[in-house]
FIKOLZA-1660 file (N, C-alpha, C; in steps of 0.1 Angstrom, whole numbers, plus 5000, padded with zeros to 4 digits):
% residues 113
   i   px   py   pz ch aa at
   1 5360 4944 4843  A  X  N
   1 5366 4944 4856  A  X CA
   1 5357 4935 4865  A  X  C
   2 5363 4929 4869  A  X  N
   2 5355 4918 4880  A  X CA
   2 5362 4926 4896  A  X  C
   3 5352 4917 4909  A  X  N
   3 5355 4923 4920  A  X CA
   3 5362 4907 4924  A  X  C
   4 5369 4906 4939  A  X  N
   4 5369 4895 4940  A  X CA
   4 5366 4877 4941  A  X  C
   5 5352 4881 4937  A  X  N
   5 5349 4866 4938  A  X CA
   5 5346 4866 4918  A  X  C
   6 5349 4871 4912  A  X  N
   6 5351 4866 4903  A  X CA
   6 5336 4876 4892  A  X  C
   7 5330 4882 4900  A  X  N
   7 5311 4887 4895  A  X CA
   7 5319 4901 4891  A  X  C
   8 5309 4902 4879  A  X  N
   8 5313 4922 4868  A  X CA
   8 5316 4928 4880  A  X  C
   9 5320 4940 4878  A  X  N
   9 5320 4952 4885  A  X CA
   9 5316 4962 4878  A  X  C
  10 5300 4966 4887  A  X  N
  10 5288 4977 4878  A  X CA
  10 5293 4993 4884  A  X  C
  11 5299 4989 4893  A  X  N
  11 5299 5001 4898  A  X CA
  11 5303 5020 4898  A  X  C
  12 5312 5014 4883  A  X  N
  12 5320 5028 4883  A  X CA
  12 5332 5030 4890  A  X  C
  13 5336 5023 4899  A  X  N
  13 5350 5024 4912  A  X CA
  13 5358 5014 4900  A  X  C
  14 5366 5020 4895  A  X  N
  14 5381 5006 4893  A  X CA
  14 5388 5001 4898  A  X  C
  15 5387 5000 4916  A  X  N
  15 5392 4993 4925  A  X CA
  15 5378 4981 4927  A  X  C
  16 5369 4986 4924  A  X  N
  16 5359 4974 4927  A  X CA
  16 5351 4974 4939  A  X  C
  17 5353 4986 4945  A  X  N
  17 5343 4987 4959  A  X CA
  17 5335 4996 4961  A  X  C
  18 5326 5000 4969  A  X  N
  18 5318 5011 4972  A  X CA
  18 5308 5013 4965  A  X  C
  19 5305 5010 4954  A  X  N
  19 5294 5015 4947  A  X CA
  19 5284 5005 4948  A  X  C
  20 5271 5009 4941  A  X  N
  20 5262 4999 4943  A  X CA
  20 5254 4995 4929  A  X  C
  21 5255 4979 4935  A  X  N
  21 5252 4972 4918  A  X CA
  21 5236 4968 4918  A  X  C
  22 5232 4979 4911  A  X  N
  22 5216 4973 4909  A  X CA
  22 5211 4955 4904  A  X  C
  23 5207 4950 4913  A  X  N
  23 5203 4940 4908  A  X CA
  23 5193 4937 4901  A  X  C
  24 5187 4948 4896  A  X  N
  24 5176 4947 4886  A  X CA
  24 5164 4957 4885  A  X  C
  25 5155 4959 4880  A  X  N
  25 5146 4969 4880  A  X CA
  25 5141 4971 4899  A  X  C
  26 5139 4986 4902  A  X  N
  26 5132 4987 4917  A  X CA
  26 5119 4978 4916  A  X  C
  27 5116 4975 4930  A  X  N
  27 5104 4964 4930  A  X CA
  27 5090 4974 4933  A  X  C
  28 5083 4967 4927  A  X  N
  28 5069 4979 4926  A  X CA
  28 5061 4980 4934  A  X  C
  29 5063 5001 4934  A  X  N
  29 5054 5004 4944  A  X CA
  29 5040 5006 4949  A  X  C
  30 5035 5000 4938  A  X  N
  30 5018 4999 4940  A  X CA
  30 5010 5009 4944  A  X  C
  31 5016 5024 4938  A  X  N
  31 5013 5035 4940  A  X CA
  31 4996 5033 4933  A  X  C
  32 4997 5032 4924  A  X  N
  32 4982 5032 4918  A  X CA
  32 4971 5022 4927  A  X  C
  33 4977 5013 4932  A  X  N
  33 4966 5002 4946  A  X CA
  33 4964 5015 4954  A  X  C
  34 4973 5021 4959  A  X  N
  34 4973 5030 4973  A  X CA
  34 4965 5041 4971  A  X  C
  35 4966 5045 4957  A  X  N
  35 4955 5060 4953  A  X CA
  35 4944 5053 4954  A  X  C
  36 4936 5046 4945  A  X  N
  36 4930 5039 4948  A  X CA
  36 4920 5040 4955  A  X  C
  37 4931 5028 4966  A  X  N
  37 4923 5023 4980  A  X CA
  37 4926 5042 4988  A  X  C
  38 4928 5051 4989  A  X  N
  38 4926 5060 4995  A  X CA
  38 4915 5066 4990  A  X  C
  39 4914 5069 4974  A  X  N
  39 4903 5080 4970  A  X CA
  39 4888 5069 4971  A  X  C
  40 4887 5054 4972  A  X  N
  40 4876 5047 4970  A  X CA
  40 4873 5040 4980  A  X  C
  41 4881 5035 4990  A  X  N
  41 4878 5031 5003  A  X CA
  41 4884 5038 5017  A  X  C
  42 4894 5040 5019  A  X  N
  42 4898 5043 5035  A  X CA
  42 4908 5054 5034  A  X  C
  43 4906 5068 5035  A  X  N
  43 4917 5077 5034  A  X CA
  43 4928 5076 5041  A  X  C
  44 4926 5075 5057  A  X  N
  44 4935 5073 5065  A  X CA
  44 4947 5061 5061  A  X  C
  45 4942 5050 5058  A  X  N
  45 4950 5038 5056  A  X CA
  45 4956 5039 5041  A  X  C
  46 4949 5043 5033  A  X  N
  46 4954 5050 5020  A  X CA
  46 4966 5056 5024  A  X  C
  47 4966 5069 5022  A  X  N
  47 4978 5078 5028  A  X CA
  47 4987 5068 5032  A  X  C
  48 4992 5062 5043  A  X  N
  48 5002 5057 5049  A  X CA
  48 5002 5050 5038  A  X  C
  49 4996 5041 5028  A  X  N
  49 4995 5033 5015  A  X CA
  49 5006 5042 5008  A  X  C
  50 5001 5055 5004  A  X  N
  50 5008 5061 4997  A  X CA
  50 5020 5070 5000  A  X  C
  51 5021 5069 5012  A  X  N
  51 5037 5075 5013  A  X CA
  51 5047 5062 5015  A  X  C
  52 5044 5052 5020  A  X  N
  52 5053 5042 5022  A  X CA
  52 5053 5039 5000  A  X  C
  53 5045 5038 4991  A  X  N
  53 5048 5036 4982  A  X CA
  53 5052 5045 4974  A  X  C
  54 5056 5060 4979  A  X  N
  54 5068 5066 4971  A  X CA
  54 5082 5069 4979  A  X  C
  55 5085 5060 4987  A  X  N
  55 5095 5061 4991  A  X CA
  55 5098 5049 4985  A  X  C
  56 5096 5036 4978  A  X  N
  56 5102 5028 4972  A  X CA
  56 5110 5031 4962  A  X  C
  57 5114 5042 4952  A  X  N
  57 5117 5046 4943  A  X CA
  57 5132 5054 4951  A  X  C
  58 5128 5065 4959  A  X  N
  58 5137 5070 4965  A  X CA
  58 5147 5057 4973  A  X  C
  59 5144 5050 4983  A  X  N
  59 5155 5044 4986  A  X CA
  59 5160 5032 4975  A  X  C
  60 5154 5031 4964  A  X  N
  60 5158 5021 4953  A  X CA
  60 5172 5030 4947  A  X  C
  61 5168 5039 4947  A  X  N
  61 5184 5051 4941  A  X CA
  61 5193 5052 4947  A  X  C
  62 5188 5049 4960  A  X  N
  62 5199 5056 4973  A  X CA
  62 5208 5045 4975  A  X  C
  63 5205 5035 4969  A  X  N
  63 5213 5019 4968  A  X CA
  63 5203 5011 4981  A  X  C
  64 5197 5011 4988  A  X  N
  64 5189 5003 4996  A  X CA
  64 5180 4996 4991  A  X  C
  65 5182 4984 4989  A  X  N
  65 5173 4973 4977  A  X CA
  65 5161 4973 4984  A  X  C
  66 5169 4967 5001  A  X  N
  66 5158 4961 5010  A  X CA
  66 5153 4970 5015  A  X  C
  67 5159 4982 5023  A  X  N
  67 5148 4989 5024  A  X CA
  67 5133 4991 5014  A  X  C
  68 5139 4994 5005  A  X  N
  68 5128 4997 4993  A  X CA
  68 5117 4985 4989  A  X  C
  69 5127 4971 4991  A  X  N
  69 5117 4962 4991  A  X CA
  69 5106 4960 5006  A  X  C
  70 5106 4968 5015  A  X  N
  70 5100 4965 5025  A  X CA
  70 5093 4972 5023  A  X  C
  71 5094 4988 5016  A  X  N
  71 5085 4997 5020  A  X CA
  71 5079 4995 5007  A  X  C
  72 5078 4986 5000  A  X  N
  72 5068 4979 4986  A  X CA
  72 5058 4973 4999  A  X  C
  73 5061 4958 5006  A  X  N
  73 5055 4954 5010  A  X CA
  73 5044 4959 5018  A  X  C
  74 5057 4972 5028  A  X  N
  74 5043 4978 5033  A  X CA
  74 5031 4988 5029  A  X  C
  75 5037 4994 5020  A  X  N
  75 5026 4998 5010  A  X CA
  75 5013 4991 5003  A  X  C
  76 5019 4978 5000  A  X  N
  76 5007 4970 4998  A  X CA
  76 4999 4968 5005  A  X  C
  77 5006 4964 5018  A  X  N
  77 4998 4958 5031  A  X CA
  77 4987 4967 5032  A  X  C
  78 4993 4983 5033  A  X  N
  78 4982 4993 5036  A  X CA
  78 4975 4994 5030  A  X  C
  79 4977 4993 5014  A  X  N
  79 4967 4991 5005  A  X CA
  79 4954 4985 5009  A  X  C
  80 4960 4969 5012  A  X  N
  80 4947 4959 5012  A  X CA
  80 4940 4960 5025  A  X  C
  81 4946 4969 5035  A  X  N
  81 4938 4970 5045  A  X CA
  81 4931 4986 5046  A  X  C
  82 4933 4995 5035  A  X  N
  82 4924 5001 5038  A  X CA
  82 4913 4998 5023  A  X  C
  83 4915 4991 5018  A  X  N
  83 4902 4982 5007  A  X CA
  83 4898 4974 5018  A  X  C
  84 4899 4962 5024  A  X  N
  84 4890 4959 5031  A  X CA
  84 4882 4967 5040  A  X  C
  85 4892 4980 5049  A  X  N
  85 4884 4984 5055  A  X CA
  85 4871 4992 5055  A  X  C
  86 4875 4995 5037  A  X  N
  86 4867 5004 5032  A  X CA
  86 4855 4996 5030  A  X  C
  87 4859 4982 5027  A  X  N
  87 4842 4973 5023  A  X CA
  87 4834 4973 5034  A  X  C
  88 4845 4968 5048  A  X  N
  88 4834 4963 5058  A  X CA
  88 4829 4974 5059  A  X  C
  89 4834 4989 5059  A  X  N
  89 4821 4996 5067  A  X CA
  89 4810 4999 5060  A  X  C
  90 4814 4996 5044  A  X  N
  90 4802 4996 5035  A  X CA
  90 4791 4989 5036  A  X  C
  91 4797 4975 5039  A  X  N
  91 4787 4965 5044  A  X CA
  91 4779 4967 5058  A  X  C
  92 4785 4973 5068  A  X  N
  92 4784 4975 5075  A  X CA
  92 4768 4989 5076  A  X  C
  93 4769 4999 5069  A  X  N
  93 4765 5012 5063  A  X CA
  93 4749 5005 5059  A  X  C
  94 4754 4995 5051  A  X  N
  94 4738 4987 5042  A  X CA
  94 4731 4981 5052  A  X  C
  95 4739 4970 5063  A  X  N
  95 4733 4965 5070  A  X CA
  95 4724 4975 5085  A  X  C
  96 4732 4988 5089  A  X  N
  96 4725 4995 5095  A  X CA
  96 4712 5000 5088  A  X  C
  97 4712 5004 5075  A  X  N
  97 4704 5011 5071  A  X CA
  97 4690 4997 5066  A  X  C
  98 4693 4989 5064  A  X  N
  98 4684 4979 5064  A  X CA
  98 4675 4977 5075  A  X  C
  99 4682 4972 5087  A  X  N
  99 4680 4972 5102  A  X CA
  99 4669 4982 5104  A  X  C
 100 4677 4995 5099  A  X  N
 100 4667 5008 5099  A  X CA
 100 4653 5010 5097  A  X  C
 101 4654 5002 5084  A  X  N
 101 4642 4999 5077  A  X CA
 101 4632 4990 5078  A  X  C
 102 4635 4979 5086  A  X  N
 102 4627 4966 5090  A  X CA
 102 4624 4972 5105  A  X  C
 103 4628 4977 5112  A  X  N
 103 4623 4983 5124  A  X CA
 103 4612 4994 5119  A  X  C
 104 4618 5002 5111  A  X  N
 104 4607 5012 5106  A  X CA
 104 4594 5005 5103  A  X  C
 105 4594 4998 5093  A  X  N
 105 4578 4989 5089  A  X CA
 105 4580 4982 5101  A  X  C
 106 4578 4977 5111  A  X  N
 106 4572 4972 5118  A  X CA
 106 4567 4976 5132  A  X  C
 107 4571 4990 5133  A  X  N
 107 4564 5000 5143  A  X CA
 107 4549 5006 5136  A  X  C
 108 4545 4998 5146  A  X  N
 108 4532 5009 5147  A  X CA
 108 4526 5022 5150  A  X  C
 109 4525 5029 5142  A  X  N
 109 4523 5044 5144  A  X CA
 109 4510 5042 5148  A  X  C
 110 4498 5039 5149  A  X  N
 110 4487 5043 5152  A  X CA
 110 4488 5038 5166  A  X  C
 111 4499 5033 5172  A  X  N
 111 4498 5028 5188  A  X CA
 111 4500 5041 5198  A  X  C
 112 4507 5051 5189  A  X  N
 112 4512 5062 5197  A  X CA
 112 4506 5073 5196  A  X  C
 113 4490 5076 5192  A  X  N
 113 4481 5085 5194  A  X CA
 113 4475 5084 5206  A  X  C
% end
């Protein structure tokens, strides 16, 4: 059964309308980046990571390609921003406690007797 421009009909309808023709596997939700970056850098940004990447699956069924492909993207996005976020404040954590430590050796305690 073709529809009318001539392309299969996946759908199941024998009139050729309404249904929805998978164009190929759902696009991936990077659920494993998003656990991840929540259990090892940024929980807050994680989470949003991880709920926008299991709804990629659900609206991939529901026939919404693009939805599903957006909420891929955005899941990544959150991904990579809560991995970065989680480095700078690592770096950030080293650099105070450094700081910490070069001010420490160089105070004189016998000045304050």
């Amino acid at each position: 059964m073709t529809d009318n421009q001539g392309l299969p009909n996946y759908s199941g309808d024998p009139q050729g309308g309404g249904g929805f023709n998978n164009p190929g596997p759902p696009p991936n939700n990077n659920l494993v980046w998003a656990i991840l970056s929540t259990v090892l850098c940024c929980p807050p940004f994680g989470i949003v990571s991880i709920v926008k990447s299991t709804q990629v699956n659900s609206l991939w069924t529901q026939g919404q390609p693009a939805a599903a492909e957006e909420a891929a993207k955005a899941a990544k996005k959150w991904a990579i921003i809560a991995a970065i976020s989680g480095v700078v404040v690592a770096i950030l954590y080293v650099v105070f406690f450094v700081v910490l430590g070069v001010y420490a050796n160089s105070v004189d305690v016998n000045n304050y007797r």
